[in-house]
C-alpha positions as CSV (number, residue, x, y, z in Angstrom):
1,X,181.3,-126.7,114.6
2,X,181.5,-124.8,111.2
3,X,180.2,-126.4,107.8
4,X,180.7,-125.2,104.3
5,X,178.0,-125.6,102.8
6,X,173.6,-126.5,103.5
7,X,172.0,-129.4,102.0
8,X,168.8,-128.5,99.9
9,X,167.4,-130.9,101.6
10,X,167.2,-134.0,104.1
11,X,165.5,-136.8,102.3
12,X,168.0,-138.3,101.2
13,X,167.0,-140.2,98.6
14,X,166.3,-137.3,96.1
15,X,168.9,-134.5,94.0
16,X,168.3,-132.2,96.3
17,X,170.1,-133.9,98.8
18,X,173.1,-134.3,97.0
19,X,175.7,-131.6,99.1
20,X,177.7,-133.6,100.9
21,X,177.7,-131.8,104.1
22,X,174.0,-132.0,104.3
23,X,175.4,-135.6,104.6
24,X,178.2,-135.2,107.1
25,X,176.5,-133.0,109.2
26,X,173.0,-135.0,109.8
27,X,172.4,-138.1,107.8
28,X,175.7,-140.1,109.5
29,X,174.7,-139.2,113.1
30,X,170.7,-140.1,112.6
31,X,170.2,-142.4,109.7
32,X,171.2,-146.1,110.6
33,X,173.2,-148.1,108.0
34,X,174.3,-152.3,107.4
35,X,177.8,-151.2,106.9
36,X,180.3,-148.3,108.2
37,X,183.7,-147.4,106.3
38,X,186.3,-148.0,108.4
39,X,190.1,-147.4,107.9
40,X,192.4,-149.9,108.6
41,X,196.0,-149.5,110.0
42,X,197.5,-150.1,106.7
43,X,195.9,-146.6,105.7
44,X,193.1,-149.0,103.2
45,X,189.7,-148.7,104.0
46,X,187.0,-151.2,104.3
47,X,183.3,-151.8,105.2
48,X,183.0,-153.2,108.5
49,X,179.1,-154.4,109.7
50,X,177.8,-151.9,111.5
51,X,176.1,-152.8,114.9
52,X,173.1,-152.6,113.1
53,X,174.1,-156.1,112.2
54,X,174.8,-159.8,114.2
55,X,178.1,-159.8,112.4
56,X,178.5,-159.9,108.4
57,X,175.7,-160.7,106.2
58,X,175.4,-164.4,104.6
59,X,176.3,-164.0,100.9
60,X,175.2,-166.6,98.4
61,X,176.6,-165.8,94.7
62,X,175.4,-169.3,92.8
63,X,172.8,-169.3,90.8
64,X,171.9,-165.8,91.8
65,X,173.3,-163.8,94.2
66,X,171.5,-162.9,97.5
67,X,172.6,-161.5,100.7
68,X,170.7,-162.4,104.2
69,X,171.7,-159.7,106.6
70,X,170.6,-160.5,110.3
71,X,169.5,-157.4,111.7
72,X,170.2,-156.8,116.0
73,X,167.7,-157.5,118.5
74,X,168.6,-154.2,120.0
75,X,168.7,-152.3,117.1
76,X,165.4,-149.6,117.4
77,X,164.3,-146.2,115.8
78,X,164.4,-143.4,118.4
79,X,160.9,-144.0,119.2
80,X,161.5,-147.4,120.5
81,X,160.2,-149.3,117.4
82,X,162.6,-152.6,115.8
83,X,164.3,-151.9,113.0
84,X,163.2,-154.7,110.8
85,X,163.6,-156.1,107.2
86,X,160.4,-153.8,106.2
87,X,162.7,-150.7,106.9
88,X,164.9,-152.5,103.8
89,X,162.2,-153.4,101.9
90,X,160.6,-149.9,102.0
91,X,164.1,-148.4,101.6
92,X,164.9,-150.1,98.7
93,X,160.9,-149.7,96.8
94,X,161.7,-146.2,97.1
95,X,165.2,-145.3,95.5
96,X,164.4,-148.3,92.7
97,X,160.7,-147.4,91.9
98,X,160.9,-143.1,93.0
99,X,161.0,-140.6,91.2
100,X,164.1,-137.6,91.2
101,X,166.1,-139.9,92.9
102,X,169.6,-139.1,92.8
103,X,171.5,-142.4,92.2
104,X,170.0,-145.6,91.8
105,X,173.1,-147.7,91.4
106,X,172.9,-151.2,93.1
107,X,169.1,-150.9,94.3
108,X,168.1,-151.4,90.3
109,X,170.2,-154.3,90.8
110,X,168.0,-156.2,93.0
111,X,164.7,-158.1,92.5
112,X,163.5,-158.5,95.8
113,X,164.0,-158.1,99.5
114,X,161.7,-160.8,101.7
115,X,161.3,-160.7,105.2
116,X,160.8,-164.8,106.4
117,X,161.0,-162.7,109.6
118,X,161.3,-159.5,111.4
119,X,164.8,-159.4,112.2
120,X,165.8,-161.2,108.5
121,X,166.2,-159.1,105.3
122,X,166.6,-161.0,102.3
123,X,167.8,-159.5,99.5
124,X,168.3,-161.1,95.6
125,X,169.9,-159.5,93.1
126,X,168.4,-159.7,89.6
127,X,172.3,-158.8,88.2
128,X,175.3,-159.1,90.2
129,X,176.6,-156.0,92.1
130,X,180.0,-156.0,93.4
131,X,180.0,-152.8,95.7
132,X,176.5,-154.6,98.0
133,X,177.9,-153.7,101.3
134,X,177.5,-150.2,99.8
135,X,173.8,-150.5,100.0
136,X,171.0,-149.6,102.9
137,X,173.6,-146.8,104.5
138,X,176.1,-145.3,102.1
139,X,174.5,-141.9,100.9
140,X,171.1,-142.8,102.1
141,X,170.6,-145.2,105.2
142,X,167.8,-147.3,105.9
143,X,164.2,-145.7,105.9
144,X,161.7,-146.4,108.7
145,X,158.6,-147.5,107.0
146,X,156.9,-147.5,110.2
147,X,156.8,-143.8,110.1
148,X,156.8,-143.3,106.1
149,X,155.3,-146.1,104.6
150,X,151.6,-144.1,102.2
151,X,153.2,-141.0,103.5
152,X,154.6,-138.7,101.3
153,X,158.2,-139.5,102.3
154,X,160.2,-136.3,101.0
155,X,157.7,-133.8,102.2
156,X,157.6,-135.6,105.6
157,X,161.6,-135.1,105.3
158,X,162.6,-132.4,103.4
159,X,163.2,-129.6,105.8
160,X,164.2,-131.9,108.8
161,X,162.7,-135.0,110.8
162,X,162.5,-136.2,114.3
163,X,163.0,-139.5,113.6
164,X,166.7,-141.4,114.0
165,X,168.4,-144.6,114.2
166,X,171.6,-143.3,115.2
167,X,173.7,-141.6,118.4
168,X,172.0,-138.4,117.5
169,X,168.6,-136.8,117.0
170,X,167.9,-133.4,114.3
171,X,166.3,-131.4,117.3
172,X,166.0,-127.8,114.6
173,X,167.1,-127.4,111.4
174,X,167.5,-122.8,110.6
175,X,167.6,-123.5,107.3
176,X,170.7,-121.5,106.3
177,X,171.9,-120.7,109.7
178,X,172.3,-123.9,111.8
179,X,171.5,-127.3,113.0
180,X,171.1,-128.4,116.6
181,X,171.5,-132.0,117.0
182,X,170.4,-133.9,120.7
183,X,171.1,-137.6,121.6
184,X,169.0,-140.3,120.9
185,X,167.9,-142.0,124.5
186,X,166.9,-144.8,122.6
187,X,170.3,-145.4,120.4
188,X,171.5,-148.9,121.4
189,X,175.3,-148.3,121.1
190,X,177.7,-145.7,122.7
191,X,175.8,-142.8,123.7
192,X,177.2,-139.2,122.5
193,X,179.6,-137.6,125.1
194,X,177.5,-134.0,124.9
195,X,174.4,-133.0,125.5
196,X,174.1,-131.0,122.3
197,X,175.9,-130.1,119.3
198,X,175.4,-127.4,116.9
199,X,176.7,-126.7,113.0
């Protein structure tokens, strides 16, 4: 499958990140996310929870608002370990408190993110944001601090990583030839139809 352009990189929290078929090509099929775009029959698209999720996330908008997403029991990394309200709180620390991070929008937004339990992410916004069910996927996913927390993250990531959280699996990144993507054994939704595919 042909692309049109490389990213400079795949941590995608930084600029170097930002070509969008850096995004299309890995970051979709390995990164997990709370919420997936989804287009409707009336041709208007909407977020939709992801199976990440055990259904929509709680919102709460008086006197502050905070969102309590309930994460699945099924939901692991590709090396069998949860995905848990840590992976949210590490994900957010590091686009609001990094540094060259390309867009910060939403994450400044919130004050905290509490975990009263694995499987529970609690997040409270410090100023309202509108656009929430962009955040932990949209350009970025959701992080696994298991792997990154006191590492340095974007040298752990920047020219691939065999970590995922999705169908799919960066097996080899050629920097500006290819990348060959594998399935994830350990993806708890629909498994990928081929045994490899390469852009």
């Amino acid at each position: 499958i042909g692309a049109e352009a490389e990213a400079g990189c795949v941590d995608w929290i930084p600029s170097c990140a930002g070509a969008s078929w850096g995004y299309w090509t890995m970051n979709v099929h390995t990164m997990p996310r709370s919420f997936d775009v989804v287009q409707g029959d009336d041709g208007n698209w909407t977020y939709e929870p992801s199976i990440l999720l055990n259904g929509e996330p709680e919102l709460q908008t008086d006197p502050q608002q905070v969102v309590t997403y309930s994460i699945s029991e099924e939901a692991v990394w590709s090396d069998g370990e949860p995905i848990t309200c840590a992976d949210y709180a590490y994900t957010w620390d590091q686009i609001k408190n990094g540094e060259d991070i390309y867009d910060r929008t939403g994450y400044a937004n919130i004050a905290s993110v509490d975990c009263p339990d694995p499987k529970t992410a609690v997040v409270t916004f410090e100023t309202p944001f509108a656009s929430w069910k962009s955040l932990f996927g949209g350009q970025y996913g959701l992080y696994p601090s298991h792997i990154l927390e006191g590492q340095d993250r974007n040298a752990m990531m920047a020219n691939g990583y065999d970590f995922s959280g999705g169908p799919w699996i960066i097996e080899e990144w050629a920097k500006g030839d290819s990348v060959t993507l594998v399935p994830n054994e350990n993806y708890w939704g629909d498994k990928p139809l081929l045994d490899e595919l390469e852009r």
